[in-house]
N, C-alpha and C positions, 0 to 999 in steps of 0.2 A: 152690637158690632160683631163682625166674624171677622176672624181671619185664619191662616194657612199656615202649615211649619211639616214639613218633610220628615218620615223615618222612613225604618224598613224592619220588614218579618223575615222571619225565613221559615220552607217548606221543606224539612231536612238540610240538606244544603243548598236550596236553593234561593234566590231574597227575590223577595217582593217590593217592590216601593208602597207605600201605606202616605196616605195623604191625612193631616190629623186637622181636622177642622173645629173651632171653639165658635159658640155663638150667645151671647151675653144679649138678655132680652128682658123687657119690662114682664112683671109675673112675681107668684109665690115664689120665693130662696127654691132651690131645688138644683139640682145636680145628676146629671146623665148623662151615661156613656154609650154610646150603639157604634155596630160598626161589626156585628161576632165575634164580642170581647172574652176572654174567660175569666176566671176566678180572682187571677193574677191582677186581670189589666183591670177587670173593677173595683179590685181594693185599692187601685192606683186614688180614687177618689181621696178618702180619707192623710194617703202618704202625699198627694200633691197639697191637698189644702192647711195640713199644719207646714210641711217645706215651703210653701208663700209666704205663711203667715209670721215663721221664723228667721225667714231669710231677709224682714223687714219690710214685707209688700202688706197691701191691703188686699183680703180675698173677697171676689165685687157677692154681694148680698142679694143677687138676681136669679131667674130663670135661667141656667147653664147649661149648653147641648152641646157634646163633646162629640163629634161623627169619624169613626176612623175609617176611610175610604181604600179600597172598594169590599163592598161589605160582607163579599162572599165570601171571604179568604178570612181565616181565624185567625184571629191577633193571639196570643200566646205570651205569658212572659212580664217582667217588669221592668224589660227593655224601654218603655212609650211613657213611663212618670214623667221624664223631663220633657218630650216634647210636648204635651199634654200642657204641661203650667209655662213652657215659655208661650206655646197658642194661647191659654187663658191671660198672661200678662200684658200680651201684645192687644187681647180683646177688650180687656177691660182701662186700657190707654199706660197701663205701669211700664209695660216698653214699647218706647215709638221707633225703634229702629226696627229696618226689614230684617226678615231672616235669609229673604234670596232662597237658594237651591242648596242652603246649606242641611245635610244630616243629621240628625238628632238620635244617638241612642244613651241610656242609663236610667238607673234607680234612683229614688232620690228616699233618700232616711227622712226622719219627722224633724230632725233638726236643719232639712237645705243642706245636707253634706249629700256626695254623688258615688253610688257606690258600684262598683263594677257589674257586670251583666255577660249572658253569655254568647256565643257565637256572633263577636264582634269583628270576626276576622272574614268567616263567610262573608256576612252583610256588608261591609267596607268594600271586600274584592266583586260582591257582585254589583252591590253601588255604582263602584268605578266604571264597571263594563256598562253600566246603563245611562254615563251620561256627568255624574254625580264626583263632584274632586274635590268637597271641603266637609267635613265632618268637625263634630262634636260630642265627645265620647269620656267617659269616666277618669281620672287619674289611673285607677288603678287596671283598665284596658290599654294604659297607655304602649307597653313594652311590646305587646299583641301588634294593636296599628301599628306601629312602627318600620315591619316589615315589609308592608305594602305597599309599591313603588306605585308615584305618580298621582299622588294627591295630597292634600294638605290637613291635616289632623291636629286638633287642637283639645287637649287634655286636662280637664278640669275639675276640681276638688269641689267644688259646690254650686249651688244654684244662683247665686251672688256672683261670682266671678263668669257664667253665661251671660246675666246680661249685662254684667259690669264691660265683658269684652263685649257684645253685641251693641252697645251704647257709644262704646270708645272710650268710655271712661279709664277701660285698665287691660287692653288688648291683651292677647295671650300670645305668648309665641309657639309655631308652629312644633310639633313633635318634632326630634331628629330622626331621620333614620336609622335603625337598627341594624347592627352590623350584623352578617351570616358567614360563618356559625359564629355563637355568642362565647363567655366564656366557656371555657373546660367542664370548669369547677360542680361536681356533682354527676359528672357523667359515669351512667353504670355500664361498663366495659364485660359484666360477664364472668362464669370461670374460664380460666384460661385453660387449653387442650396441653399444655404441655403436663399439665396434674392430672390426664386421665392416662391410666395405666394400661398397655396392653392394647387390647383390642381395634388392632390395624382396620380389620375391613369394617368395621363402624364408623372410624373416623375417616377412612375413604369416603363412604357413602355420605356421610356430613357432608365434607368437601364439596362433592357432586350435589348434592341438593341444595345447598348455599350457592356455588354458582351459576345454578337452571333455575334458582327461585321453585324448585320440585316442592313435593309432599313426601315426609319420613316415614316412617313406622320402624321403633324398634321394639322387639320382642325378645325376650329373655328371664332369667330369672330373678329373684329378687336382689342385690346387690350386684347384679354384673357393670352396671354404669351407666344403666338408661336415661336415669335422670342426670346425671353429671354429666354427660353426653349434650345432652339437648340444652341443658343450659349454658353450654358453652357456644351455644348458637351467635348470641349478641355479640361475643368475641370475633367472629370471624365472619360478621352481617357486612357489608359496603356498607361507606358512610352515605349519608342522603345526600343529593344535590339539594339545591334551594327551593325549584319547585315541585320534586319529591315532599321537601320538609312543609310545606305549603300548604300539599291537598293532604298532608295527614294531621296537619295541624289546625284545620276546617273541620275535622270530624274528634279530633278532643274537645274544639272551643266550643263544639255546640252541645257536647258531655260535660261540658264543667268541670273536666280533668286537665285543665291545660296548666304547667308548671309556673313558677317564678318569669323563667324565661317568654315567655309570651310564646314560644313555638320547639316544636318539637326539633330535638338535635339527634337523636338517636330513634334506630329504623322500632316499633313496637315489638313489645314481647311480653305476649296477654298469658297469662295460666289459670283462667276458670276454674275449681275444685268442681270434682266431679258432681257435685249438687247442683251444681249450677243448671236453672230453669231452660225450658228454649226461648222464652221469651227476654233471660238475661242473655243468651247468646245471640241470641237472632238481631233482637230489638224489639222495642213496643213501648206500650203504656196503656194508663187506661184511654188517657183520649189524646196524650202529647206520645208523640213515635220519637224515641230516642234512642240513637243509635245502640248494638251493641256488642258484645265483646268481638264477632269476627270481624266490624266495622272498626273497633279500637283496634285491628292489628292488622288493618290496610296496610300496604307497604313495608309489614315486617313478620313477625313469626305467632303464630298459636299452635300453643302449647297444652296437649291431652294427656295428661298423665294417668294412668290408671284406665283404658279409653273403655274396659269393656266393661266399667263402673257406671257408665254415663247411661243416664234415660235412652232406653234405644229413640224414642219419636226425636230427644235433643238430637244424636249422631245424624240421624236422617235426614234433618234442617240443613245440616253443610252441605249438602249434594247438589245441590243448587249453585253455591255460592261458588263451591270448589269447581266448576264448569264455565260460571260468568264472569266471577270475581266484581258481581255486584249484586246487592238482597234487597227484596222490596218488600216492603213492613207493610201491609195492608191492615188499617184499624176502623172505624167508623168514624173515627172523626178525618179520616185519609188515608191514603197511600201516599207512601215514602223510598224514595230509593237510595241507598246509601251505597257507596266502594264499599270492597268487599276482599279488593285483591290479597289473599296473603299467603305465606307458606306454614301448612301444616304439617307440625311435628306430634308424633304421638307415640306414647311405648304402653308395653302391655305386657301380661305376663302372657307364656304359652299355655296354662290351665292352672284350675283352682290352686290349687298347690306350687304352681309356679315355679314347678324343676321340670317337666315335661321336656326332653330331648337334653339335658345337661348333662355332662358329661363328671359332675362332682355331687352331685346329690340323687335323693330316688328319690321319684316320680310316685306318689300314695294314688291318685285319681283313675275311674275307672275310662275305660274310652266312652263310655256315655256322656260323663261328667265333662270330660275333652270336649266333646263334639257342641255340647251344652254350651261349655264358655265360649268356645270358639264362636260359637252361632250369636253370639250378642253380637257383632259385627256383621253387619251384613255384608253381602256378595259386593254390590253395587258400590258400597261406599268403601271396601278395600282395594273396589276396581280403580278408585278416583286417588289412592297413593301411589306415587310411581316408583317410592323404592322403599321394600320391604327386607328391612336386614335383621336375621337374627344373632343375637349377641349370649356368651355364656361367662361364667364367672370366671375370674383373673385366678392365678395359683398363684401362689404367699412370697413365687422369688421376684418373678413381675412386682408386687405391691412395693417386694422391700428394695430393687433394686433401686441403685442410686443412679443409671441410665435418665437422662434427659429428654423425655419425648419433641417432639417438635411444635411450638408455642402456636399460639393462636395468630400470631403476627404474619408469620409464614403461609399459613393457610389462607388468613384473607388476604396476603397480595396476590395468590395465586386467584384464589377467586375475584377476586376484585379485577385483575387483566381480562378473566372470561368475559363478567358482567360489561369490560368496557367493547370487547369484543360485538357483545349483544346490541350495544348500542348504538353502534355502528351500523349493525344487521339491518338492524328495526327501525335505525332511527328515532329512538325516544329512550328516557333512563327506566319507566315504567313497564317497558315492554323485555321481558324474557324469554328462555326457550320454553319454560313450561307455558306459558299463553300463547305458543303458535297455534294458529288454528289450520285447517285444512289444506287451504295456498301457503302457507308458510311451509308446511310439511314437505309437500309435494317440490315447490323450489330450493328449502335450506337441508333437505334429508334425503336429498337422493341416495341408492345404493348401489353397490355394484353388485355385479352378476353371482362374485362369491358370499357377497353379504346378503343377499334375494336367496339362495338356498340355505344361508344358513339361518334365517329368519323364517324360512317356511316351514324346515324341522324343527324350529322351537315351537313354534306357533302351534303345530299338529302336536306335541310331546304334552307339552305344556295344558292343554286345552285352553287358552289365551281369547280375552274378547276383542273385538274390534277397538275398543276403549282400551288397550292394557297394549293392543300395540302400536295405538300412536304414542304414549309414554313415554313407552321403550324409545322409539325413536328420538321422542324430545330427548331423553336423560342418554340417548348413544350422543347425542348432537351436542351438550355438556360436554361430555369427557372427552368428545372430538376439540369441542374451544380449550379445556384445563390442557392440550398438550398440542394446541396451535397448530390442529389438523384443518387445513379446509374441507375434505372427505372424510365421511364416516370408515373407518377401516374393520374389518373385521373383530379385531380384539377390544375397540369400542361396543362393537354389538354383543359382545360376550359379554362384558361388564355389565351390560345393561339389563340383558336377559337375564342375570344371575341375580338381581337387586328384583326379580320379581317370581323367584321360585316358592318362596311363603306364600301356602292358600291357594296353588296352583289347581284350577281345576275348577272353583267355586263359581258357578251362574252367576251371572252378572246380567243386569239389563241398561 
C-alpha cells in the first residue's frame, strides 16, 4: 500500500515542498530511502523504526520504499523523521486517518519523543506563501511558529500524540500567537556612551553611521576607546520592526542559533576574532552551505576588531557583500544566496606599535613597517567604509572627571527620527541611506551650486574614487536627516568629507 504526507526543505532560505511517499510491498524485510537523501535523512531509518515501535505501533516486516519527491533537490537534515513514519503508519493501515495538505517537520528520538529541528520558521513562512496553513511541528519549535501570522500550527511532544490528534482520538490545540516584541527579560542593551570619555568626534561619527546604517573604521592607539566605542553600537541601534525581526530570524533558525524566544528582538551584533576562516565568515560547508557570520549580522552591526589582523583573502570576501548586501555561497553540492545586509564597524591600530600620529606616546616603527601594516588593508575595501575617524588617547582629567557625557538613550532617539525619516524616503524599514544606489543619489542628493565646488576641490585634493564620492554623499545625506535638513548644505558636506581624510589618496578599484 502507498500513501502521501507533505513536508518541506529548504535551499538556504528558500523551502521547497518535498512530497514523502511510503510503499509497503510483499518481499524480503528491507528498508529504503531514495529521493537525494544525505547522511541525516538515512539514519532517519533506524530513529523512525525504534520511534514506531515504542510509541506502541507495529513496524510492518515488508519490502519498504520511502521516495522523497522531487528527487533532484537534496533532502538535508532530520527535519523528514516524522513525516517518514506518519507515511509508513498510514501505509501499513496503523493510521487510517488522511493527512490532507497538512506539513510535517521534526525529529523524532528512539523513544517517539519529538525533538526540535532547524529552520522551521523559513519552511512555515514559505509553506504559507505556497498554498500551505496547517502544520505539525515539534514542542519545542513551538515559540518560533508562533510568530507567523495566518495559519494554523499544532505543537507536539511525541509521535503518539500526531496520531493520537490525527485520529481524533486526542486533538491538539492550535499554537497561540506569539506576541512581538516578547519579554524584555535578557535583552543585551550594549555599553552605554554615557561611560565613554572624551572623544566628541568619534562619538559624532557613531551617531552618523547608526543613522545611515554607514560602514565605521576607527583607527587609533591602543586604549583610546575603539573597542568601548563600537560596542556601544547595540545601545544606540533602532529597535527592529516585526518584519525586520522576521528576515533576521530566518537566517538564525536555519544556523541553529535562534534563542529561548523563538525570534530575534535585538538588531545583531557578530565579533568574529580575527582567526576567524572566510568560509566562517562568508558561509559554507562541506556539502550543507550554512550561513555565516556576515549573514548572522543581516540587519545589525559586524564588528572587526583588530582588522589588519585578519587573512587578507578573509577582508576581501566583504567587498561583495558590502556592495549587494547579499553573498552567494557557491559549493558542489549548490549555490546559495543568503542577506547579507549589515553595518560594518572596524578599529585598528595606525601601525605596529600603535602610537603612529598620538599625540601622548612615540611612535618606535620605521615608515616601511607603516606602510607594511597599512598595506594589509587594501585600497578597494577602505574604499567601501564611508567614515574613517581617527581617535587618540583621553588625558587623566577627561577619565577622572565626574562630567556626564550624553547616554546612549539620547543618541538613539536622535538616530532613530533620521531612520524614520529613511523610511519614509524609501518606503521600507530595510532600506537606508547607505543602500541608495545611483537613482537614489541623483534624486535624494542633489547639490547646490556652492556645495558642486566645494565637492569638486575635495575631490581633486583628496584624490577621491568614484566609489568614495557617492559615500560622502550618502553619509552628507545622514547628517542632512540627524538635523532635519531637506537639502544637503554645505557644512553637511564638510562633515562628510572630513570622515574620509584617513588613506586619502589610496587606488581604489
Amino acid at each position: 500500500m502507498t500513501s502521501k504526507v507533505q513536508s518541506y526543505a529548504l535551499m538556504g532560505l528558500e523551502g521547497v515542498p518535498v512530497t514523502v511517499e511510503a510503499d509497503i510491498s510483499r518481499g524480503l524485510p528491507s528498508y529504503e530511502i531514495v529521493g537525494l537523501p544525505d547522511a541525516a535523512v538515512k539514519e532517519s531509518r533506524e530513529r523512525v523504526r525504534s520511534a514506531v515501535r515504542n510509541s506502541g505501533f507495529s513496524f510492518p516486516a515488508h519490502k519498504i520504499t520511502v521516495n522523497l519527491a522531487p528527487a533532484y533537490v537534496k533532502k538535508e537534515g532530520s527535519a523528514f523523521d516524522l513525516p517518514i513514519a506518519v507515511c509508513l503508519l498510514r501505509s501499513s493501515g496503523e493510521l487510517q486517518a488522511e493527512a490532507g495538505r497538512t506539513v510535517f517537520l521534526g525529529e523524532l528520538a528512539l523513544g517517539g519523543e519529538l525533538r526540535p529541528v532547524t529552520g522551521v520558521l523559513p519552511a512555515l513562512i514559505a509553506a504559507r506563501d505556497n498554498g500551505f496553513s496547517e502544520f505539525i511541528v515539534p514542542k519545542g519549535n513551538e515559540r518560533e511558529a508562533g510568530y507567523i501570522r495566518g495559519i494554523t500550527v499544532y505543537a507536539t511532544a511525541s509521535l503518539r500524540q500526531v496520531v493520537d490528534h490525527l485520529s481524533g482520538a486526542a486533538p491538539l490545540s492550535p499554537v497561540p500567537p506569539s506576541p512581538y516584541p516578547p519579554s524584555e527579560t535578557g535583552k543585551r542593551t550594549g555599553a552605554d556612551l554615557a561611560f565613554v570619555k572624551g572623544q566628541p568626534v568619534a562619538r559624532r561619527a557613531l551617531e552618523v553611521a547608526v543613522a545611515g546604517g554607514h560602514n565605521i573604521l576607527f583607527v587609533g592607539p591602543p586604549g583610546s576607546g575603539k573597542t568601548m566605542l563600537a560596542r556601544a553600537i547595540p545601545s544606540v541601534l533602532p529597535d527592529l520592526s516585526f518584519e525586520e525581526a522576521l528576515e533576521i530570524t530566518k537566517i538564525h533558525s536555519v544556523a541553529g542559533v535562534l534563542g529561548e524566544e523563538g525570534i530575534v528582538v535585538e538588531r545583531p551584533f557578530r565579533t568574529p576574532h580575527h582567526t576567524a576562516t572566510t568560509v566562517a565568515l562568508c558561509g559554507g560547508g562541506n556539502r550543507v552551505v550554512h550561513p555565516g557570520e556576515i549573514s548572522l549580522a543581516h540587519g545589525g552591526v559586524l564588528f572587526l576588531d583588530e582588522l589588519p589582523e585578519y587573512q587578507r583573502a578573509t577582508l576581501e570576501s566583504l567587498r561583495q557583500p558590502l556592495e549587494d548586501g547579499v553573498i552567494t555561497v557557491s559549493r558542489s553540492g549548490g549555490s546559495v544566496t543568503y542577506p547579507a545586509s549589515f553595518m560594518l564597524c572596524a578599529g585598528m591600530n595606525p601601525c605596529p606599535c600603535g602610537n603612529y600620529g598620538s599625540t601622548r606616546r612615540r611612535c618606535t616603527c620605521t615608515p616601511t613597517e607603516i606602510r607594511r601594516y597599512r598595506a594589509r588593508i587594501s585600497g578597494p575595501l577602505l574604499d567601501r567604509i564611508d567614515i574613517q575617524v581617527e581617535v587618540d588617547g583621553v588625558d587623566y582629567e577627561a577619565l577622572a572627571s565626574d562630567r556626564t557625557e550624553e547616554p546612549s538613550a539620547e543618541v538613539k532617539r536622535r538616530a532613530s527620527a533620521a531612520r524614520r525619516i529613511q523610511k519614509q524616503r524609501f518606503g521600507s524599514d530595510q532600506m537606508t541611506n547607505s543602500r541608495m544606489g545611483e537613482k537614489e543619489l541623483a534624486e535624494y542628493c542633489r547639490l547646490s551650486s556652492e556645495c558642486e565646488e566645494i565637492f569638486r576641490e575635495s575631490f581633486d585634493r583628496l584624490r577621491l574614487s568614484a566609489r568614495a564620492r557617492a559615500r560622502i554623499l550618502k553619509v552628507a545625506r545622514t547628517i542632512a536627516d540627524l538635523a532635519y535638513s531637506e537639502e544637503i548644505l554645505p557644512d553637511h558636506l564638510y562633515e562628510a568629507i572630513s570622515y574620509r581624510t584617513y588613506g586619502a589618496g589610496t587606488d581604489s578599484v
